[in-house]
N, C-alpha and C positions, 0 to 999 in steps of 0.2 A: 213645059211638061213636068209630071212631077219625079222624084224619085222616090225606090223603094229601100228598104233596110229589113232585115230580119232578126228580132230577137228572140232568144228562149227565155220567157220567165221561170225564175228561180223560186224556190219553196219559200224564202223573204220576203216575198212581193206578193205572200198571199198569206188568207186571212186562215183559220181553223180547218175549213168547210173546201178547201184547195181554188178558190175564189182568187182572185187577183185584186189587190186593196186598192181601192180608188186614188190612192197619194202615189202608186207604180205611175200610173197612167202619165202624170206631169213631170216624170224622171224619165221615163223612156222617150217619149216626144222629144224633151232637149235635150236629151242624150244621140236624137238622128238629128238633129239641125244641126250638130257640128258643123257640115257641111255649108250653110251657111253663114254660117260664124267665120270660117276659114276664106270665104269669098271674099267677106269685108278684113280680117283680115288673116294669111294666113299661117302665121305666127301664133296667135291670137293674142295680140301686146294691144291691150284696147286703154294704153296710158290716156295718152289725148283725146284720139278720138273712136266710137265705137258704137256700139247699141244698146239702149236701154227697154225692158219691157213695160209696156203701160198697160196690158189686160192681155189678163189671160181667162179661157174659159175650156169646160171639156164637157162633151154632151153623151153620158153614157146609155148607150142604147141597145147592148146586151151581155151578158157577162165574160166573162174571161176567164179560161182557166188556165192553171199551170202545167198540165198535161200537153200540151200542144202548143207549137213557136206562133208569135206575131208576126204579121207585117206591117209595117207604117209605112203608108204614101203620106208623102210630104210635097210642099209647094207653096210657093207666091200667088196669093190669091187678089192681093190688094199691093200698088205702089202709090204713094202719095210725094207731097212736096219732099214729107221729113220723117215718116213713115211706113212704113208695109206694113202686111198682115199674114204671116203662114198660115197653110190649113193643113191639120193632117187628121189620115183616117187609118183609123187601127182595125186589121183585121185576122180572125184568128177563122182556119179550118174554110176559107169564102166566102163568110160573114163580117159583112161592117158589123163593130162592136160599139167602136166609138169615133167621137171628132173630138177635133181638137182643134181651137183659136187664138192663135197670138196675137198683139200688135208690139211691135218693135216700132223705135224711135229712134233716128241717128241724133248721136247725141257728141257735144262739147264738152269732156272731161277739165279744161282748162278755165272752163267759163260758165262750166256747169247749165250749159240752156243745150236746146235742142239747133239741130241745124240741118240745113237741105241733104239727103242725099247726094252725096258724091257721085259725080259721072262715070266714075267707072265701074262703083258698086251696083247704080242701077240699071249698068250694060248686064252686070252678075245677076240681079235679081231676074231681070226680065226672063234667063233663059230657063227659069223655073216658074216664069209665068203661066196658070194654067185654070181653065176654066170649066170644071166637072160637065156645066149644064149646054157647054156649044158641040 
């Protein structure tokens, strides 16, 4: 299932015109996947081992203002051997504004390569597993 977070954007995060600047958008996203981050590990001491991103993407599909707070639903949309994929949707006043696509890759700090998913992490992932379209 996914979860939500709620932020206020600040007069920073917008452009003249009280717009919300497209570069917000990929600070606030992984600014709500802490939670995430904290599942794999929750310290967040990612010496050894940890996650790396390998794409990222965001699909803006209506504007944003600064006037009124966000929500982000967030979620596990994808688990593979050695990576996932979060999806999250931003929405301001009811309105999907935007999506947003990561892929994460567990990764080997020691050895610098990628490696399986940990058992316990993807006991974690799974429980933000969640699929808009069933």
């Amino acid at each position: 299932m996914y979860y939500t977070s709620s932020l206020s954007p600040q007069v920073a995060d917008t452009d003249m015109q009280g717009h919300v600047n497209f570069l917000a958008y990929s600070n606030w996203f992984d600014r709500v996947r802490i939670r995430i981050y904290k599942e794999f590990s929750p310290d967040l001491n990612f010496h050894d081992h940890g996650i790396v991103v390998l794409h990222t993407e965001t699909t803006f599909i209506k504007e944003v203002y600064v006037h009124h707070d966000v929500e982000i639903r967030t979620w596990v949309s994808m688990i593979g051997r050695s990576s996932f994929e979060v999806t999250q949707e931003l929405w301001q006043q009811g309105e999907r504004c935007a999506v947003g696509k990561t892929i994460f890759c567990a990764f080997d700090f020691t050895i610098h390569k990628s490696e399986p998913i940990r058992p316990n992490f993807r006991d974690a992932l799974e429980k933000y597993s969640y699929d808009p379209t069933a």
